[in-house]
PAVOSE-63237 format. One record per residue (C-alpha): residue number from 1; residue in one letter; x, y, z. Coordinates in steps of 0.001 Angstrom, whole numbers, plus 500000, padded with zeros to 6 digits. Example, Ala and Ser with C-alpha at 12.3 -4.5 7.8 and 13.67 -1.06 7.14 Angstrom:
<node num="1" residuo="a" xx="512300" yy="495500" zz="507800"/>
<node num="2" residuo="s" xx="513670" yy="498940" zz="507140"/>
//
This chain:
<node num="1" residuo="x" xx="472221" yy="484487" zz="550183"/>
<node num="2" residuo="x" xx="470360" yy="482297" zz="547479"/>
<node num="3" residuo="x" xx="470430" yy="485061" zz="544862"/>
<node num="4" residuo="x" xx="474148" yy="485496" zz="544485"/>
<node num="5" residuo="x" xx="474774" yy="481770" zz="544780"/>
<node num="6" residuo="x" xx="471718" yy="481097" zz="542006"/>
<node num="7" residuo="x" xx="473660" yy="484111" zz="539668"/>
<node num="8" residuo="x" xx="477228" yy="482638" zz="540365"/>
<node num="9" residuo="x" xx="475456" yy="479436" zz="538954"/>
<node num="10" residuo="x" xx="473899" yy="480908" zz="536176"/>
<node num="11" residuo="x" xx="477059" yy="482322" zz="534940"/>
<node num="12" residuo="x" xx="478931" yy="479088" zz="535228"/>
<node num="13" residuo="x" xx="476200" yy="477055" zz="533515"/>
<node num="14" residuo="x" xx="475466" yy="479736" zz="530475"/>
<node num="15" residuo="x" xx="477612" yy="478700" zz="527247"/>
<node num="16" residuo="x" xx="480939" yy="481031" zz="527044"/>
<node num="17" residuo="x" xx="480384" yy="483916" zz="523893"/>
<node num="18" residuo="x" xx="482624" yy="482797" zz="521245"/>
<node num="19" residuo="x" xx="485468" yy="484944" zz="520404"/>
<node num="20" residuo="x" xx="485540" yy="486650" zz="516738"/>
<node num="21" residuo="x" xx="487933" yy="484243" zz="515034"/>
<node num="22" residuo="x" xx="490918" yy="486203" zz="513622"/>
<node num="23" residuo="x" xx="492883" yy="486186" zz="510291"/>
<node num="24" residuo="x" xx="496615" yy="486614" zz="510362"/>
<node num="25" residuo="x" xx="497850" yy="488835" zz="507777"/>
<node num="26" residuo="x" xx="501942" yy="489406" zz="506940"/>
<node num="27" residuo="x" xx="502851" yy="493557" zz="505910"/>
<node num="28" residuo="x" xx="505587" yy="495488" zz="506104"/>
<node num="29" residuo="x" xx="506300" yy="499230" zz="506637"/>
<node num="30" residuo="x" xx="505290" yy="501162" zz="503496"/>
<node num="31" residuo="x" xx="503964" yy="504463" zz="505025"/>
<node num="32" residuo="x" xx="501457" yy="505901" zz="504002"/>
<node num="33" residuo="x" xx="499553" yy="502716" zz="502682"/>
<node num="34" residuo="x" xx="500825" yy="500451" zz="506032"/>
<node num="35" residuo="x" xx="502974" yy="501384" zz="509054"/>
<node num="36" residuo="x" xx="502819" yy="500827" zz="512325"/>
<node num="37" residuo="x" xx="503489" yy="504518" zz="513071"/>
<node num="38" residuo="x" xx="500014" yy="505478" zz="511747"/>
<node num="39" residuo="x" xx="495908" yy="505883" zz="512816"/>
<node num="40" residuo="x" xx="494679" yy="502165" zz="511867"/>
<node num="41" residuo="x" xx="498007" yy="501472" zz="510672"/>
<node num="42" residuo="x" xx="497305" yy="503050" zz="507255"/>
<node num="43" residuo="x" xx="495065" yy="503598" zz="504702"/>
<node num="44" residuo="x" xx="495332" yy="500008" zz="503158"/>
<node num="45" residuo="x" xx="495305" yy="498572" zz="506571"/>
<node num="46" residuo="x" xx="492064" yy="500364" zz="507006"/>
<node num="47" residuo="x" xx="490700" yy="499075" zz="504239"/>
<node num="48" residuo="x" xx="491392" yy="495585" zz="504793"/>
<node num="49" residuo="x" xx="490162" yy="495978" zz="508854"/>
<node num="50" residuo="x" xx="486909" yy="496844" zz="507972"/>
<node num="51" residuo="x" xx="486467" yy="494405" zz="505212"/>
<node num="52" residuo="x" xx="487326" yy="491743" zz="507896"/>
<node num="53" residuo="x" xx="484953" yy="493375" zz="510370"/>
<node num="54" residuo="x" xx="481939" yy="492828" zz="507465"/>
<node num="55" residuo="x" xx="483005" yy="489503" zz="506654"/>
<node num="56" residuo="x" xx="482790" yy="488731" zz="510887"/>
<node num="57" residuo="x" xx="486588" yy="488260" zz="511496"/>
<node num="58" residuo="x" xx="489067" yy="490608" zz="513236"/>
<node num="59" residuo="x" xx="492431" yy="490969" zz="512021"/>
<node num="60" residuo="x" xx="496656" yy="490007" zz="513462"/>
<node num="61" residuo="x" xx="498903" yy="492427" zz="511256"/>
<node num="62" residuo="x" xx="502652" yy="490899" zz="511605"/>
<node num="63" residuo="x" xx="505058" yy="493165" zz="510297"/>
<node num="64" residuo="x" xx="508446" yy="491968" zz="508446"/>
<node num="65" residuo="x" xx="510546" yy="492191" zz="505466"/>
<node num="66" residuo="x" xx="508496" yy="491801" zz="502165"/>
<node num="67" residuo="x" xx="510499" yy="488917" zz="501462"/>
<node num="68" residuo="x" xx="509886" yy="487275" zz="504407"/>
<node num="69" residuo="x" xx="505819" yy="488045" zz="504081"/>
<node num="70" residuo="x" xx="505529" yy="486509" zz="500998"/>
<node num="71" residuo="x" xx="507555" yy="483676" zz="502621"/>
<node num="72" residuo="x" xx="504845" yy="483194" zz="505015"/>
<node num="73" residuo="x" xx="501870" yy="483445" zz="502727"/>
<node num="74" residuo="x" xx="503531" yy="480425" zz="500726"/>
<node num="75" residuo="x" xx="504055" yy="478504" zz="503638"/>
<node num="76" residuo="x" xx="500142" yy="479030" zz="504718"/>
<node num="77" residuo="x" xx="501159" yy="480800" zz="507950"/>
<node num="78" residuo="x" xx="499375" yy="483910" zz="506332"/>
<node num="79" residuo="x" xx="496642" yy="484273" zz="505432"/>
<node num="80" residuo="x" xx="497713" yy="486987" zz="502881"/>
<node num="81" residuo="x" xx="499834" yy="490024" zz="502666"/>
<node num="82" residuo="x" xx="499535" yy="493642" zz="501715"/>
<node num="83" residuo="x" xx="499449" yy="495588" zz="499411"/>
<node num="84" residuo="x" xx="500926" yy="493647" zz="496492"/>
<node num="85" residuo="x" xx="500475" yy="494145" zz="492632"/>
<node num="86" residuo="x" xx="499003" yy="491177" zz="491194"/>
<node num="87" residuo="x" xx="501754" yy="490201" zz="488268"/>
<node num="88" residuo="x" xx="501692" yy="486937" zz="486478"/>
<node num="89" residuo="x" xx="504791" yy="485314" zz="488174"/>
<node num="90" residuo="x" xx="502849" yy="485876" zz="491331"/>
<node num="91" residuo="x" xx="499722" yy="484595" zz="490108"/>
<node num="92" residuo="x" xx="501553" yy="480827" zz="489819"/>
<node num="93" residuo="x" xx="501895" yy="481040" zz="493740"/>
<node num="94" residuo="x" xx="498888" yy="482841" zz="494669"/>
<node num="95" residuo="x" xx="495360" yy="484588" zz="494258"/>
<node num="96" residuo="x" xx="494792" yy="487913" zz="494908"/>
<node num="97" residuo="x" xx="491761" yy="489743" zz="495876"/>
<node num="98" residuo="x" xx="490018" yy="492518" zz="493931"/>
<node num="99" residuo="x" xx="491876" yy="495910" zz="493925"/>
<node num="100" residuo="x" xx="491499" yy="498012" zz="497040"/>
<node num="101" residuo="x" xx="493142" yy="500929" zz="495524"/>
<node num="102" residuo="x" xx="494700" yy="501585" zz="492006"/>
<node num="103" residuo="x" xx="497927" yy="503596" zz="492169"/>
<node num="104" residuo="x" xx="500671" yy="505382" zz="489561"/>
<node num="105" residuo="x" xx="503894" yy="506418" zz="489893"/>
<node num="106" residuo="x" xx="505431" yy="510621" zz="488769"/>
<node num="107" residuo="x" xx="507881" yy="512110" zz="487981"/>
<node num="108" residuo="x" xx="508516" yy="514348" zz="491238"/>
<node num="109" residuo="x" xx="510609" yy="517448" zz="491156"/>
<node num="110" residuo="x" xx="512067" yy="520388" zz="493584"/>
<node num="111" residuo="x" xx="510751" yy="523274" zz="491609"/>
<node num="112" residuo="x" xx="513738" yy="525869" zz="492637"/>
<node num="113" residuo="x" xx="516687" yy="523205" zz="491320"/>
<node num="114" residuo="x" xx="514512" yy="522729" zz="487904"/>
<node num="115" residuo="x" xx="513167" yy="525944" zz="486546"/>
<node num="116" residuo="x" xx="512208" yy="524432" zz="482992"/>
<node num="117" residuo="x" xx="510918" yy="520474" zz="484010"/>
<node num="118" residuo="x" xx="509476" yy="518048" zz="481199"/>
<node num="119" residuo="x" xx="505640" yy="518956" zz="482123"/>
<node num="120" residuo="x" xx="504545" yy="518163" zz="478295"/>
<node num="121" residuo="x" xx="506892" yy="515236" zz="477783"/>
<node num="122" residuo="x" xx="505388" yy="512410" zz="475705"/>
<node num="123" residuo="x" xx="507732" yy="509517" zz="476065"/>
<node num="124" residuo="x" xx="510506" yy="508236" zz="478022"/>
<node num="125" residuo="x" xx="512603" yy="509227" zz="475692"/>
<node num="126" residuo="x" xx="512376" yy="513152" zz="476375"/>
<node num="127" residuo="x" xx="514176" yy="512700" zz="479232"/>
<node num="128" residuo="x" xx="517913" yy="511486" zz="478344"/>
<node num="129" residuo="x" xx="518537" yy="515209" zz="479383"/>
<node num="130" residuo="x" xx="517600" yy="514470" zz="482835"/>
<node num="131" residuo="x" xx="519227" yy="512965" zz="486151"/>
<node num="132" residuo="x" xx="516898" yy="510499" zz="487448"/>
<node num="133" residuo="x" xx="516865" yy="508800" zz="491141"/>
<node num="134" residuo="x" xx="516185" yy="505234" zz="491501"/>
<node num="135" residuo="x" xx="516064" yy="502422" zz="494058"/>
<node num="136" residuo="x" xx="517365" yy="499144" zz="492853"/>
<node num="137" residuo="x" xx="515004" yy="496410" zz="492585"/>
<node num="138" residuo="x" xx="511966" yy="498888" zz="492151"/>
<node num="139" residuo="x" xx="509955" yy="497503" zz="488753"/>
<node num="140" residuo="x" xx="510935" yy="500248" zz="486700"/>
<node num="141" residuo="x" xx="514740" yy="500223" zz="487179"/>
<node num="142" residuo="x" xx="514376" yy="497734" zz="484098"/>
<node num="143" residuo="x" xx="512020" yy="500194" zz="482595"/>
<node num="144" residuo="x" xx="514613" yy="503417" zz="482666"/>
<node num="145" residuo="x" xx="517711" yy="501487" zz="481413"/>
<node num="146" residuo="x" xx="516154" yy="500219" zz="478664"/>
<node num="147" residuo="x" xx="515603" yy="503810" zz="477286"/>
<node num="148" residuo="x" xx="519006" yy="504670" zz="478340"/>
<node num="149" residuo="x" xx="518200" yy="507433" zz="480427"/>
<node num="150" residuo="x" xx="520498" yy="508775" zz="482958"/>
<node num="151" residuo="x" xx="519917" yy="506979" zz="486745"/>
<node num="152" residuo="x" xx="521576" yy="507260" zz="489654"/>
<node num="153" residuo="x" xx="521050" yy="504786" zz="492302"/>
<node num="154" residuo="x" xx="519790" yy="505863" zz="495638"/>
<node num="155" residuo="x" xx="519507" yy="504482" zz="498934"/>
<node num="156" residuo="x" xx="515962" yy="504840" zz="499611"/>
<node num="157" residuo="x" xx="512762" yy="507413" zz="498303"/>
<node num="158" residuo="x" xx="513773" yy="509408" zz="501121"/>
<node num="159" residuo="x" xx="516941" yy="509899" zz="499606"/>
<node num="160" residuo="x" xx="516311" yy="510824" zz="496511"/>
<node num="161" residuo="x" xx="513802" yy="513816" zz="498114"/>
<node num="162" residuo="x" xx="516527" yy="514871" zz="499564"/>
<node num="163" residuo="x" xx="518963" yy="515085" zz="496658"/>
<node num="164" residuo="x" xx="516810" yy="516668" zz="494640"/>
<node num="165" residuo="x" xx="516613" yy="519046" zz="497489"/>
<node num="166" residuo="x" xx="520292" yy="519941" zz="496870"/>
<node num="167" residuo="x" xx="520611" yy="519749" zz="493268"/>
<node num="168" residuo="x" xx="522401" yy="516318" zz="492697"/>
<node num="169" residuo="x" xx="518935" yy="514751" zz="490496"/>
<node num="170" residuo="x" xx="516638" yy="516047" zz="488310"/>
<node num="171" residuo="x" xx="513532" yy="514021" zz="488689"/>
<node num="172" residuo="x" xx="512838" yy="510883" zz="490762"/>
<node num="173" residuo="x" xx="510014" yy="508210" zz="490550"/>
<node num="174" residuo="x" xx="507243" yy="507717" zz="493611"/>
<node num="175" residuo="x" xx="503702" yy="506651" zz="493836"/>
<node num="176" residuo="x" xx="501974" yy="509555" zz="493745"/>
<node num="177" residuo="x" xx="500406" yy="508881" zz="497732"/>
<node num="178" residuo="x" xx="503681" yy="508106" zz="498927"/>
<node num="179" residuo="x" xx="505917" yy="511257" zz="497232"/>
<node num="180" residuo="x" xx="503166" yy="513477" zz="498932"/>
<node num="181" residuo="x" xx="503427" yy="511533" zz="502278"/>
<node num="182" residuo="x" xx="507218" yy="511777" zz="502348"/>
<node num="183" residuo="x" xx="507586" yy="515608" zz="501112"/>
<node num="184" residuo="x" xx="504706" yy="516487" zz="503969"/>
<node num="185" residuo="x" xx="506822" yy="514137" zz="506137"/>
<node num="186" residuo="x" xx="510333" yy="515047" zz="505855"/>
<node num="187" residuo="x" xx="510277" yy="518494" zz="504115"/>
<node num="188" residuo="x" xx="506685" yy="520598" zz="505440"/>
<node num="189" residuo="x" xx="508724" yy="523941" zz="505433"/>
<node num="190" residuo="x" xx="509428" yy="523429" zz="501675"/>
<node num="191" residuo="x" xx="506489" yy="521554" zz="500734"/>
<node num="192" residuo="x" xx="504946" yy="524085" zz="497778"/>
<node num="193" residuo="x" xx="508521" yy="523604" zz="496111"/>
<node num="194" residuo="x" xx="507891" yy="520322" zz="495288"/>
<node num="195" residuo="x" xx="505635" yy="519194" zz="492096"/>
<node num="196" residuo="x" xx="505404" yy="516488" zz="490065"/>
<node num="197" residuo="x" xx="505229" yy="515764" zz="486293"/>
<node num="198" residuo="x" xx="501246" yy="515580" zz="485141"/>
<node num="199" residuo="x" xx="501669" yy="512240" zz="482754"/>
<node num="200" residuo="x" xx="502084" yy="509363" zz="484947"/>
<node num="201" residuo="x" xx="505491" yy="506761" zz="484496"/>
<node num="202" residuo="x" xx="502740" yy="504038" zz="484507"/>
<node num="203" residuo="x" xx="499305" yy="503309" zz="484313"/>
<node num="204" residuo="x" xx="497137" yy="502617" zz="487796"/>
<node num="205" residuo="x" xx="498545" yy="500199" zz="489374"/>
<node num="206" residuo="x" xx="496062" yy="497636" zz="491448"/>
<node num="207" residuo="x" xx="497452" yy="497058" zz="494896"/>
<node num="208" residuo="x" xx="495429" yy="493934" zz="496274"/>
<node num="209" residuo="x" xx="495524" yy="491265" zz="498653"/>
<node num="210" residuo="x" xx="498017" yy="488576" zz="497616"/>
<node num="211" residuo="x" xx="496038" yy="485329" zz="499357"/>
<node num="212" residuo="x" xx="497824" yy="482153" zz="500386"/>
<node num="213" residuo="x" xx="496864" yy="478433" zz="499231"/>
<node num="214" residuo="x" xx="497250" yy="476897" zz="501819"/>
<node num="215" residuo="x" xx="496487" yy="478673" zz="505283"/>
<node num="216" residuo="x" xx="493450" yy="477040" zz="507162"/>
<node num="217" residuo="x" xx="490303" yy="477444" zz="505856"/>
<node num="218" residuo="x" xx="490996" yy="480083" zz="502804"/>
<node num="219" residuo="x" xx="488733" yy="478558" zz="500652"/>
<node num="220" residuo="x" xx="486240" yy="480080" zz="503236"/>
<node num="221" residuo="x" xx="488257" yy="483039" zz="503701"/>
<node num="222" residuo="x" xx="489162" yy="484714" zz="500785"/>
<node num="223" residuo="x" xx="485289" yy="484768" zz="499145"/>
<node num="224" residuo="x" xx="484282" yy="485948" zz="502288"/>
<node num="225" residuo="x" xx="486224" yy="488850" zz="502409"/>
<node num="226" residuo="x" xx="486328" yy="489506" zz="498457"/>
<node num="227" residuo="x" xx="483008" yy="489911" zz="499010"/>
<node num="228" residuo="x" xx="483093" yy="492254" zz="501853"/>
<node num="229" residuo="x" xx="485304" yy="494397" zz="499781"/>
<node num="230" residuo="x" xx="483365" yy="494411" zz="496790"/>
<node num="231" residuo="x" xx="480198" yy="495870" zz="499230"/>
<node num="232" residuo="x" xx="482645" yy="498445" zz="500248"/>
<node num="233" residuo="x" xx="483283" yy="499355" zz="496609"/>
<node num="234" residuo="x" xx="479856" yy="499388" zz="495710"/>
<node num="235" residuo="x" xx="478599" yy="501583" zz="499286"/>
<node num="236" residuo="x" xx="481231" yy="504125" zz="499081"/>
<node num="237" residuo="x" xx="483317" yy="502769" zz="502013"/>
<node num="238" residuo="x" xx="486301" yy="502382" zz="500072"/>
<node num="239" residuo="x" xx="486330" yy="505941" zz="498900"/>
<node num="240" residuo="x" xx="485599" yy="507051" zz="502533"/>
<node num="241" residuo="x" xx="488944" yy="504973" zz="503971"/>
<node num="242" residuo="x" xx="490890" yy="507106" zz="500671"/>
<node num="243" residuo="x" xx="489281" yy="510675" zz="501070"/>
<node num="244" residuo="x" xx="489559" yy="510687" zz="504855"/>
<node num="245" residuo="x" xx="493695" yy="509638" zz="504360"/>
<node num="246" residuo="x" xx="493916" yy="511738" zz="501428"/>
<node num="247" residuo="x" xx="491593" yy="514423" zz="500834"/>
<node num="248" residuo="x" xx="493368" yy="516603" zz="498559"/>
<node num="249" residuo="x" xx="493446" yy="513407" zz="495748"/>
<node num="250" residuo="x" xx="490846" yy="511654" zz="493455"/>
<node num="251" residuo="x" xx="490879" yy="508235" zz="494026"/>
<node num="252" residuo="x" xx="491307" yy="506420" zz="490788"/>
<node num="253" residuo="x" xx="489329" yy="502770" zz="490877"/>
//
């Protein structure tokens, strides 16, 4: 009779373990870095999970619009969102942590619609002769019309696979993770007709952390898991996360 009563005791009296504090982080659906729809929600999302996990935290992914992510970074109800390319407009609003991956865009193309593609060309301006898909508001819409080269807007990425597909563009513009994603994705039966240009539309791209300024306690934060992430550089974890999502590619850091 004592024992239980001396245990039930114990347990009241004994301090109560203190839960890992968690860091709330605003993404979006950008498949295959983030989604929902994937094993630990994508290889960036991976990435930044086990960097909180080293720095002692767990993590709250909130999925939105991008707009509305960077929205809540600014107003300090993030603590940052992901993945974002650090760019000197964003640099007056916020910090951003060291690059987790680095990432270019290609030329892709459906092999049995182009029998002759640009695979030696050495500037934008070889291909005028070419119809080329984009999506407005992507960064090198700008880019593309200023070499006056023949676009055709498109819906989505998804899209433009598809027209290419049938004939109605030439090339079209993806990083090179996601074109393979989507062609594995949405068109497996046809996936050796698909290639890409070898010279890259851009050079690697960082895609990092874009911190907030003002959400509680960043200034504690944001070293803690920079520094986590640089470990992870350093130990090989980093190129683990990338091999094990994409083993078929050479991750460029």
């Amino acid at each position: 009779m004592w024992r239980p009563l001396l245990l039930a005791l114990y347990c009241l009296a004994a301090p109560a373990r203190a839960e890992t504090p968690a860091i709330d982080f605003a993404t979006g659906e950008w498949p295959p870095y983030v989604s929902r729809s994937l094993t630990a929600d994508g290889v960036f999302a991976d990435m930044v999970r086990q960097a909180c996990r080293r720095a002692g935290y767990r993590v709250r992914f909130h999925y939105m619009s991008w707009p509305r992510a960077e929205a809540e970074v600014k107003a300090g109800r993030a603590a940052a969102a992901f993945p974002y390319r650090p760019t000197p407009e964003r640099a007056l609003s916020f910090d951003f942590s060291p690059p987790l991956i680095h990432s270019s865009s290609y030329f892709f193309y459906y092999k049995p619609r182009l029998a002759h593609p640009p695979a030696g060309f050495r500037s934008l301006d070889d291909l005028r002769a070419y119809r080329i898909g984009v999506q407005p508001g992507q960064w090198y819409q700008l880019l593309l019309q200023q070499y006056r080269l023949n676009t055709l807007n498109t819906n989505d990425e998804e899209s433009a696979l598809k027209l290419l597909q049938i004939g109605h563009l030439d090339l079209a513009p993806l990083t090179l993770e996601r074109g393979l994603f989507l062609i594995h994705r949405q068109a497996a039966e046809h996936e050796r007709d698909f290639a890409y240009l070898p010279t890259p539309l851009n050079k690697a791209t960082p895609l990092s952390l874009m911190y907030s300024r003002s959400y509680p306690d960043i200034a504690k934060l944001r070293p803690a898991i920079d520094q986590a992430l640089q470990a992870m550089r350093a130990d090989g974890s980093l190129q683990t996360i990338y091999q094990r999502n994409f083993p078929e590619l050479k991750s460029r850091r």
